[in-house]
Z-matrix of the N, CA and C atoms (Angstrom, degrees):
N
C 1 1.453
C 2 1.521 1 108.77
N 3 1.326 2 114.09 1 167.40
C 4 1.399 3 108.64 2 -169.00
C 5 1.575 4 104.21 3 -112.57
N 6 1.158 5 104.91 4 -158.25
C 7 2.016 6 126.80 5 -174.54
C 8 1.453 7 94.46 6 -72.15
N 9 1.508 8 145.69 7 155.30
C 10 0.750 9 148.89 8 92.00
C 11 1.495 10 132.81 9 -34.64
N 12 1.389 11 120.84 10 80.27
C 13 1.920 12 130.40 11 148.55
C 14 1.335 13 111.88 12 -23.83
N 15 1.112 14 119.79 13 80.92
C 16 1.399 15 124.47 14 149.76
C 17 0.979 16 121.60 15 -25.67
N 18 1.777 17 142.31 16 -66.91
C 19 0.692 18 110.71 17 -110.27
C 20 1.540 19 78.65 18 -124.62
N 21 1.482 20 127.30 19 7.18
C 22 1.545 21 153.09 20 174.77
C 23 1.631 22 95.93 21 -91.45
N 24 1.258 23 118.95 22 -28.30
C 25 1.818 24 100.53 23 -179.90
C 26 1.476 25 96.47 24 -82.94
N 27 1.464 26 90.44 25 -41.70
C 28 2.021 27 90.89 26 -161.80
C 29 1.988 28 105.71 27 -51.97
N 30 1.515 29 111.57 28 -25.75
C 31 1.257 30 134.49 29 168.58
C 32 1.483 31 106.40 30 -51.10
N 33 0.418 32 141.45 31 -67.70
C 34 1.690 33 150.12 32 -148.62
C 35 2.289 34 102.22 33 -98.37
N 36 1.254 35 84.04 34 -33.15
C 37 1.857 36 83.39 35 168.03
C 38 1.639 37 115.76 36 -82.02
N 39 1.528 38 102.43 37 -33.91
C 40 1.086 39 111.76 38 172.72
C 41 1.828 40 130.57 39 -62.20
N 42 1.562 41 103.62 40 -39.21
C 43 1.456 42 128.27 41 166.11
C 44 1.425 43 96.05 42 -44.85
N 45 1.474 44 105.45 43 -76.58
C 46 2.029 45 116.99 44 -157.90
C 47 1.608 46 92.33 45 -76.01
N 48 0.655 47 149.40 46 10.35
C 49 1.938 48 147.20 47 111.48
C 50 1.072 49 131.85 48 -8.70
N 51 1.090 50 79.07 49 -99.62
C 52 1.822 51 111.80 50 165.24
C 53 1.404 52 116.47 51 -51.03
N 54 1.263 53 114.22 52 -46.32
C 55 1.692 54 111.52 53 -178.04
C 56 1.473 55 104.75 54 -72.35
N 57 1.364 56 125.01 55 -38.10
C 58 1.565 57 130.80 56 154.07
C 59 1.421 58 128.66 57 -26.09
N 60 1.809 59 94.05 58 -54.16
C 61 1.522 60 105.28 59 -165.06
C 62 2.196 61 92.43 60 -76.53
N 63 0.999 62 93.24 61 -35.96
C 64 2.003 63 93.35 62 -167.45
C 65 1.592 64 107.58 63 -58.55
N 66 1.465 65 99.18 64 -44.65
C 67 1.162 66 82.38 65 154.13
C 68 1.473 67 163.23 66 -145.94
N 69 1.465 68 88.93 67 49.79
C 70 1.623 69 116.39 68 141.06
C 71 1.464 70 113.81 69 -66.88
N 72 1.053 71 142.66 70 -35.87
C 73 1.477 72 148.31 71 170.02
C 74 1.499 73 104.27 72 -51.33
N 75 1.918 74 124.61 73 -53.07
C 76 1.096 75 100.97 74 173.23
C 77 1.685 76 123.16 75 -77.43
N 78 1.178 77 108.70 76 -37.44
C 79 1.753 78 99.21 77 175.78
C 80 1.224 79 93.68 78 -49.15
N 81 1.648 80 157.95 79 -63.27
C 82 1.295 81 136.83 80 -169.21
C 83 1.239 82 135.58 81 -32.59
N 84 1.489 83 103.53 82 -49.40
C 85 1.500 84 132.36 83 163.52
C 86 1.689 85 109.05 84 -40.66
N 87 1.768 86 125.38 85 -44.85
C 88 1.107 87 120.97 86 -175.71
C 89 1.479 88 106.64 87 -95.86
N 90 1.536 89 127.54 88 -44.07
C 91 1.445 90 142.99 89 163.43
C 92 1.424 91 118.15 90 -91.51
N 93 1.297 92 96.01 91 83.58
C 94 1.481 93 101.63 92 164.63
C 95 1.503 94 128.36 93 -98.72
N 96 1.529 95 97.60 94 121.49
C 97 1.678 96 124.09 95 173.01
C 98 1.547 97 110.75 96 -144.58
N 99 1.969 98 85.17 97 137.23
C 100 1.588 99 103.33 98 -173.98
C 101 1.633 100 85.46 99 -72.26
N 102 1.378 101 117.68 100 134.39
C 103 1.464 102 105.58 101 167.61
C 104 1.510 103 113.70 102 -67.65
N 105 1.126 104 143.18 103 -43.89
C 106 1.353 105 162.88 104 -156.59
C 107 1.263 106 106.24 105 -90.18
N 108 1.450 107 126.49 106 15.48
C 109 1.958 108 120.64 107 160.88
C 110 1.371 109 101.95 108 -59.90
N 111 1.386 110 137.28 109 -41.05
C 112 1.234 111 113.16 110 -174.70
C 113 1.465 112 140.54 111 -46.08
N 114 1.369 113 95.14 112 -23.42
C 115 1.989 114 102.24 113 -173.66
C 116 1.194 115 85.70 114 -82.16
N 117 1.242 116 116.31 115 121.72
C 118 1.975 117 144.36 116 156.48
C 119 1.351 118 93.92 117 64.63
N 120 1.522 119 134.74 118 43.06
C 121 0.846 120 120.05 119 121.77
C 122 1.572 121 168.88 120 -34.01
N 123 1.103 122 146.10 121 142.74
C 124 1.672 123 119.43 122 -160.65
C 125 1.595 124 91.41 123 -105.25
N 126 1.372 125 115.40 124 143.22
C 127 1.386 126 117.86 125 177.93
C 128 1.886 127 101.75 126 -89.84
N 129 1.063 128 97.07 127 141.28
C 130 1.860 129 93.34 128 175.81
C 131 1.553 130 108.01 129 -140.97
N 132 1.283 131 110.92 130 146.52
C 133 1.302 132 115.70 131 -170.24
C 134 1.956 133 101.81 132 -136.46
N 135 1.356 134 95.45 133 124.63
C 136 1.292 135 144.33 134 -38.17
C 137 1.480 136 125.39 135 -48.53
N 138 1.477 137 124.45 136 161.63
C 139 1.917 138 115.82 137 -171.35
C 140 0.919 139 104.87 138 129.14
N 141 1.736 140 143.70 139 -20.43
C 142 1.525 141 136.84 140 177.79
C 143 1.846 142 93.00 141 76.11
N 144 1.422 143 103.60 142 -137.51
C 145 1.526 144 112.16 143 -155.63
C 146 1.746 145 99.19 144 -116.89
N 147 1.342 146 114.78 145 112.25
C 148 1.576 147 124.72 146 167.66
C 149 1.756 148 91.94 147 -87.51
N 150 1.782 149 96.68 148 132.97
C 151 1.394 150 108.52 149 -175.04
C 152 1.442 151 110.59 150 -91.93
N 153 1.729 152 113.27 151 153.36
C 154 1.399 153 105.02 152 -165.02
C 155 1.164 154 110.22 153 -84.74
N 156 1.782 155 104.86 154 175.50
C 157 1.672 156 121.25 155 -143.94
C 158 1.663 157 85.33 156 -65.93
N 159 1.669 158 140.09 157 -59.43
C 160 0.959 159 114.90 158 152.92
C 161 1.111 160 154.00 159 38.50
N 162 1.447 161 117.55 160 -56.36
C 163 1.512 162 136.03 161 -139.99
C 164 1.753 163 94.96 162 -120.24
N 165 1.794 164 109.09 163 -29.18
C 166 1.266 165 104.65 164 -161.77
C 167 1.572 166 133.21 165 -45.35
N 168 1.422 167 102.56 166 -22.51
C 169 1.813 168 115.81 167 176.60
C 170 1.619 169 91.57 168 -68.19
N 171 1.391 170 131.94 169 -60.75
C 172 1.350 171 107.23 170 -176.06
C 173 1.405 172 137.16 171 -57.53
N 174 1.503 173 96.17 172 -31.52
C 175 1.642 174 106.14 173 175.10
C 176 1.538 175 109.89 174 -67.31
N 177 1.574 176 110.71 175 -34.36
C 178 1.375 177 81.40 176 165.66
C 179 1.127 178 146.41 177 -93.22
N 180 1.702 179 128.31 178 27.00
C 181 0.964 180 141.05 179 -150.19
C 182 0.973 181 122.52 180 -142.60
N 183 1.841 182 101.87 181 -11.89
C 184 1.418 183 131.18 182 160.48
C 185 1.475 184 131.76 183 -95.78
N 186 1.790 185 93.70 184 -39.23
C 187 1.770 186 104.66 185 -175.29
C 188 1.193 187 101.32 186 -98.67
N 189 1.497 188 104.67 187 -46.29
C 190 1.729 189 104.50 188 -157.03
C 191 1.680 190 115.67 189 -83.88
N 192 1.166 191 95.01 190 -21.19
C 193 1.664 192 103.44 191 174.51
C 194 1.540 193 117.43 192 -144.07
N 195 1.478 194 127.27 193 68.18
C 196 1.546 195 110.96 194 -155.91
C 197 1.608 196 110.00 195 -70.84
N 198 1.001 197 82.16 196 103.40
C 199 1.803 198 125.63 197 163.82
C 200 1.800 199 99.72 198 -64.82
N 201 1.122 200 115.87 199 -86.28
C 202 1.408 201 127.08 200 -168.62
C 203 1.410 202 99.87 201 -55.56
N 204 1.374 203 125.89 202 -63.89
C 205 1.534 204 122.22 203 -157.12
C 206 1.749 205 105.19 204 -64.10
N 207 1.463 206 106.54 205 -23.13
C 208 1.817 207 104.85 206 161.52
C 209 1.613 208 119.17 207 -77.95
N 210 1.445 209 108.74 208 -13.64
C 211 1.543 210 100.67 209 -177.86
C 212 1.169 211 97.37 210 -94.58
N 213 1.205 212 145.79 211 -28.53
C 214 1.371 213 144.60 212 -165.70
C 215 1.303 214 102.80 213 -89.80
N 216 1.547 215 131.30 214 -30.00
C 217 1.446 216 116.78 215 157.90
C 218 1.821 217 134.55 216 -86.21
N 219 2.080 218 92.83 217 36.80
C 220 1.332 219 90.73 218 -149.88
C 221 1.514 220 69.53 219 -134.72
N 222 1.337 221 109.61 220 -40.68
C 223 1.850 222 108.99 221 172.88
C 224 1.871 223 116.55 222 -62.98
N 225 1.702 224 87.92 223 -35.31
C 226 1.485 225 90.83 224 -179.82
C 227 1.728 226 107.97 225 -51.02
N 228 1.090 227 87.89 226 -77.32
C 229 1.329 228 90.30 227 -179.76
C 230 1.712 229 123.46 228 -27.18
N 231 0.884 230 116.79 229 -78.17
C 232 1.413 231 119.48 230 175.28
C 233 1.776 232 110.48 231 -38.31
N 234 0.808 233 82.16 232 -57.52
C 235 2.381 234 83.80 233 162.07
C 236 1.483 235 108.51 234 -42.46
N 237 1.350 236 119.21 235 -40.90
C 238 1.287 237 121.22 236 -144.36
C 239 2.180 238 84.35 237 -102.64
N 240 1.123 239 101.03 238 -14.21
C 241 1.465 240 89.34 239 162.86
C 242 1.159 241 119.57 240 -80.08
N 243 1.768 242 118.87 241 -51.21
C 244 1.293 243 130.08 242 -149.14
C 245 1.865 244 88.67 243 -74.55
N 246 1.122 245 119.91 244 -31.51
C 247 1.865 246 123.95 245 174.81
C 248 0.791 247 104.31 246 -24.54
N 249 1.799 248 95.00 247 -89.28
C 250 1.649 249 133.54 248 -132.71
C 251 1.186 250 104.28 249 -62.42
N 252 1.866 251 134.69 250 -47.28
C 253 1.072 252 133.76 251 -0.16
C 254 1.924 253 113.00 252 -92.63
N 255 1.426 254 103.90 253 154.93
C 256 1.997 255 93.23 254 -177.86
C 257 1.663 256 92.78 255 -85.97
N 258 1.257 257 96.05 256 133.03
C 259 1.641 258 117.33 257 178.49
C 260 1.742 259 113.59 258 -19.36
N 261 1.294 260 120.21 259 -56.76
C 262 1.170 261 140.20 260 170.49
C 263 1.956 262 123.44 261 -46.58
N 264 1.698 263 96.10 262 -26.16
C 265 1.669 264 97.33 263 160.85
C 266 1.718 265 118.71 264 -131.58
N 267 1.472 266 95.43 265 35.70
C 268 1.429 267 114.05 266 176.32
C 269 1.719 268 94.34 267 -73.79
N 270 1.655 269 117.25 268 147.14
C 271 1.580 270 113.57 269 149.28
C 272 1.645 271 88.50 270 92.26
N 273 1.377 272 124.35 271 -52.38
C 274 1.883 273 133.28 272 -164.54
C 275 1.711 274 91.96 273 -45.90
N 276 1.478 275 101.34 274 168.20
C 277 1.452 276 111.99 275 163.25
C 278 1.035 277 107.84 276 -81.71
N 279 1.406 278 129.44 277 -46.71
C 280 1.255 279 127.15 278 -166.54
C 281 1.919 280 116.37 279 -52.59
N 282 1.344 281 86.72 280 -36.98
C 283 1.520 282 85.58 281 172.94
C 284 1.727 283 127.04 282 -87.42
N 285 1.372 284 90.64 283 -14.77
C 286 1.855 285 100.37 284 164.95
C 287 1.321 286 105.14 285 -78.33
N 288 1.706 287 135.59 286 -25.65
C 289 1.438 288 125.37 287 -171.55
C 290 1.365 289 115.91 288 -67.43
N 291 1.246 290 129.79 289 124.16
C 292 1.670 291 113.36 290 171.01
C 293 1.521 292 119.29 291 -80.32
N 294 1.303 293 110.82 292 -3.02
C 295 1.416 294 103.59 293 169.66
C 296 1.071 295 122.83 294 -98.95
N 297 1.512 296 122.60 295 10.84
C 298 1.452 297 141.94 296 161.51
C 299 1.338 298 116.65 297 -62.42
N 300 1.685 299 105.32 298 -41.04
C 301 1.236 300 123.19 299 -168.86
C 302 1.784 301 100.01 300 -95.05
N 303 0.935 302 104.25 301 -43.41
C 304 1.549 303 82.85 302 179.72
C 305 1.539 304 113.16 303 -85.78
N 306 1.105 305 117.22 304 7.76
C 307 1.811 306 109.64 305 162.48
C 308 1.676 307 104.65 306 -62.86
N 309 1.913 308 91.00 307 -66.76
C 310 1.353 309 96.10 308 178.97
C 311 1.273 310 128.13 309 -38.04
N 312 1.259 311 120.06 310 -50.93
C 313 1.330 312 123.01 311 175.91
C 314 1.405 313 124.33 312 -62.12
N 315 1.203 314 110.71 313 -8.90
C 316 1.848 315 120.81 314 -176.08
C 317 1.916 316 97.33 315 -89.78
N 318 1.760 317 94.51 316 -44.27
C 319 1.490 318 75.90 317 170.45
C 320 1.344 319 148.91 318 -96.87
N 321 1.669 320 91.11 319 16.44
C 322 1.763 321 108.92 320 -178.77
C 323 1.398 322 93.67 321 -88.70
N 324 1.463 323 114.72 322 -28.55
C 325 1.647 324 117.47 323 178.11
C 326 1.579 325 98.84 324 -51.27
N 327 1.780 326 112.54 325 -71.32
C 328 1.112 327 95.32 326 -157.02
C 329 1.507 328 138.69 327 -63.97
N 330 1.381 329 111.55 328 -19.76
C 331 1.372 330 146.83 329 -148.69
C 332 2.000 331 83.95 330 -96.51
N 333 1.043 332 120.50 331 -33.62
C 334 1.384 333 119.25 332 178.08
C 335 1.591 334 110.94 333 -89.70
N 336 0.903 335 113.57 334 -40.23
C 337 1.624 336 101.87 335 167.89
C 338 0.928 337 142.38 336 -24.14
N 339 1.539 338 107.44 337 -58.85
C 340 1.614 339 140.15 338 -169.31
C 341 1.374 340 96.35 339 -62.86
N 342 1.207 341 146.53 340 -37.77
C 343 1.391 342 148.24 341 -176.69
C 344 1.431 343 120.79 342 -96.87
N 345 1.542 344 123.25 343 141.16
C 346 1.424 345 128.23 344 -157.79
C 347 1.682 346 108.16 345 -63.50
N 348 1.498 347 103.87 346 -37.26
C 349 1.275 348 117.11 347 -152.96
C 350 1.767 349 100.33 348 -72.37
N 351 1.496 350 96.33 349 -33.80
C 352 1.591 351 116.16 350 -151.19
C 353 1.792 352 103.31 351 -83.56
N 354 1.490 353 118.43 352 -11.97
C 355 1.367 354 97.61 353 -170.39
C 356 1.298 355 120.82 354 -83.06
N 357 1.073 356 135.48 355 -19.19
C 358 1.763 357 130.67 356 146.50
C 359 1.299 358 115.86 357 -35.25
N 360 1.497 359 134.49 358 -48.38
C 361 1.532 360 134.66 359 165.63
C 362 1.395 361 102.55 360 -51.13
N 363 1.023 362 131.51 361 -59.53
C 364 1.441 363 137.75 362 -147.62
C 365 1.746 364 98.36 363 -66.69
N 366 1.850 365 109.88 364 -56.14
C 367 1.406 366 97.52 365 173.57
C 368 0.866 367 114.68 366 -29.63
N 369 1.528 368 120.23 367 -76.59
C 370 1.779 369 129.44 368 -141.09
C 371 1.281 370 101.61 369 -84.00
N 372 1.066 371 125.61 370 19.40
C 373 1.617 372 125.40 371 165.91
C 374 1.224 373 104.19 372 -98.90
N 375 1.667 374 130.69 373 -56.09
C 376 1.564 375 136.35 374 145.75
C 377 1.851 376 108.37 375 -26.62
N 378 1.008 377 154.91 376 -38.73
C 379 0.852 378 160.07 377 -94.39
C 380 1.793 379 89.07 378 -150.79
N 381 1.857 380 105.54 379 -63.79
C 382 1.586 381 106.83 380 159.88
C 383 1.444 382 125.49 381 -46.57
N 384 1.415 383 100.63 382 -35.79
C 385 1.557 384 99.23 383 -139.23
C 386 2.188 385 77.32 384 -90.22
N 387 1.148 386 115.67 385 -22.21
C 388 1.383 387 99.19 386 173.15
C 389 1.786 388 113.87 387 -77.21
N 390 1.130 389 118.84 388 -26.79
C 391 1.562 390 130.37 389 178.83
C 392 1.757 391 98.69 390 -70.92
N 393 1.356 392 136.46 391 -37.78
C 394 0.810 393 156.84 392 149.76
C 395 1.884 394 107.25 393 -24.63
N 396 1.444 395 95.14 394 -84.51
C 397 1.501 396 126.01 395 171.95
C 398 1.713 397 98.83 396 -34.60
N 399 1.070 398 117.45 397 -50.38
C 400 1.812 399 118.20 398 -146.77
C 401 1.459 400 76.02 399 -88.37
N 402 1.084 401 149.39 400 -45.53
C 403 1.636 402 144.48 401 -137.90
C 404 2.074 403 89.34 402 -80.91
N 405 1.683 404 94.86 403 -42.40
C 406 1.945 405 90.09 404 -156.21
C 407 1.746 406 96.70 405 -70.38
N 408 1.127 407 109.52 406 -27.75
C 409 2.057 408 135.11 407 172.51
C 410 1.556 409 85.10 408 -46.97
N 411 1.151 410 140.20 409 -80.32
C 412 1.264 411 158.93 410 159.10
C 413 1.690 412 125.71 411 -3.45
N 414 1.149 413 90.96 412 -33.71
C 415 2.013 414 110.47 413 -155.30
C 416 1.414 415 111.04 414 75.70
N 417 1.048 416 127.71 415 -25.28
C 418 1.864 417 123.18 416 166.75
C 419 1.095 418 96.00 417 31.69
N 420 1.629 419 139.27 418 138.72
C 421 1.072 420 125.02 419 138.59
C 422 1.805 421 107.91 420 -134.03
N 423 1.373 422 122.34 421 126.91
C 424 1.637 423 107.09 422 175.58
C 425 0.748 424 134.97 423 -67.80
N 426 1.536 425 155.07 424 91.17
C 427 1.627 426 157.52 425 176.23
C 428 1.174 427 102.67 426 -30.97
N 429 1.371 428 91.67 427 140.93
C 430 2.144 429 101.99 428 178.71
C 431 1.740 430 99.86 429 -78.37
N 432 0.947 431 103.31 430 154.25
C 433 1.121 432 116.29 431 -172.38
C 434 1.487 433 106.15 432 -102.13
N 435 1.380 434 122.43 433 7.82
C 436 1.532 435 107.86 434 165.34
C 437 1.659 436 107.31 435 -121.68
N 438 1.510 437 104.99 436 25.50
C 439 1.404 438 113.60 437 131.07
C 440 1.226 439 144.01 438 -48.05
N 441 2.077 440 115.71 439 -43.86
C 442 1.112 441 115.12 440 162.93
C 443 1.611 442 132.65 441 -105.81
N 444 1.763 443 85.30 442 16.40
C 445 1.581 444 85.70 443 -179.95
C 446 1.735 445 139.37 444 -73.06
N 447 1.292 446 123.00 445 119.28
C 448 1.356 447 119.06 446 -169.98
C 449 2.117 448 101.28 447 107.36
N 450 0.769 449 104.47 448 18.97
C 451 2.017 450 112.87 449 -150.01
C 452 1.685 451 79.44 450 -88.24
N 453 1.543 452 123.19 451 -30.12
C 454 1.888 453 126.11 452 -163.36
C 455 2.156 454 88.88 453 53.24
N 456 1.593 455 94.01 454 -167.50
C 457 1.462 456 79.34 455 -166.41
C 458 1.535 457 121.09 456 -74.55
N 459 1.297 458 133.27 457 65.11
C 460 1.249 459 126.53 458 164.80
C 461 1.845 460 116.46 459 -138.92
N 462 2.069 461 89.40 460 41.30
C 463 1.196 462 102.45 461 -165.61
C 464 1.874 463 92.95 462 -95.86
């Protein structure tokens, strides 16, 4: 069996992430919940948990105006370029850097959290951004990809 590519798995966890987190961003947009009312929350019966006074900068930034669930489908996206890659940052450094990618990914983490829909994205972006982590630990380095261009199959 061979090496495990770091930095090609963390690729592909990172993709189904991101496509997770975009759209979790729109169900947010229609279902909005601060995920995080629970800490010092008030329990009410009947009503589940009204979040404390505390909390109000998030609620409004989550429920009352989603702020976050549009930035996080605005980060997605841009993740979902620097991935896949969109033609336009194919060959760039920025998209050969892996610490490009794991910034991004730290802040699609955080920016996805805050929302109910979004914390499954947010793991496996944590989750990249450590597969990420182990690859640069590694020396990882990404081959340009217009190394094998024109190669027919002996690319």
């Amino acid at each position: 069996m061979g090496n495990l590519i770091w930095h090609e798995y963390a690729r592909y966890v990172a993709i189904t992430a991101t496509v997770y987190t975009v759209w979790a961003g729109y169900f947010g947009l229609v279902y909005r919940k601060f995920f995080w009312d629970f800490v010092n929350g008030i329990r009410r019966n009947p009503g589940g948990i009204q979040p404390a006074k505390q909390d109000a900068f998030f609620i409004d930034i989550i429920v009352k105006v989603p702020l976050i669930p549009i930035f996080s489908i605005i980060l997605g996206l841009v993740v979902l370029a620097f991935e896949y890659p969109a033609p336009f940052l194919k060959g760039k450094s920025a998209h050969r850097s892996l610490v490009v990618h794991v910034v991004l990914l730290f802040f699609q983490a955080f920016f996805a959290i805050m929302f109910y829909q979004g914390t499954n994205g947010a793991i496996w972006s944590l989750v990249a951004v450590g597969c990420y982590s182990r690859a640069m630990a590694l020396g990882e380095v990404m081959k340009d990809a217009k190394d094998n261009k024109g190669r027919g199959g002996r690319a």
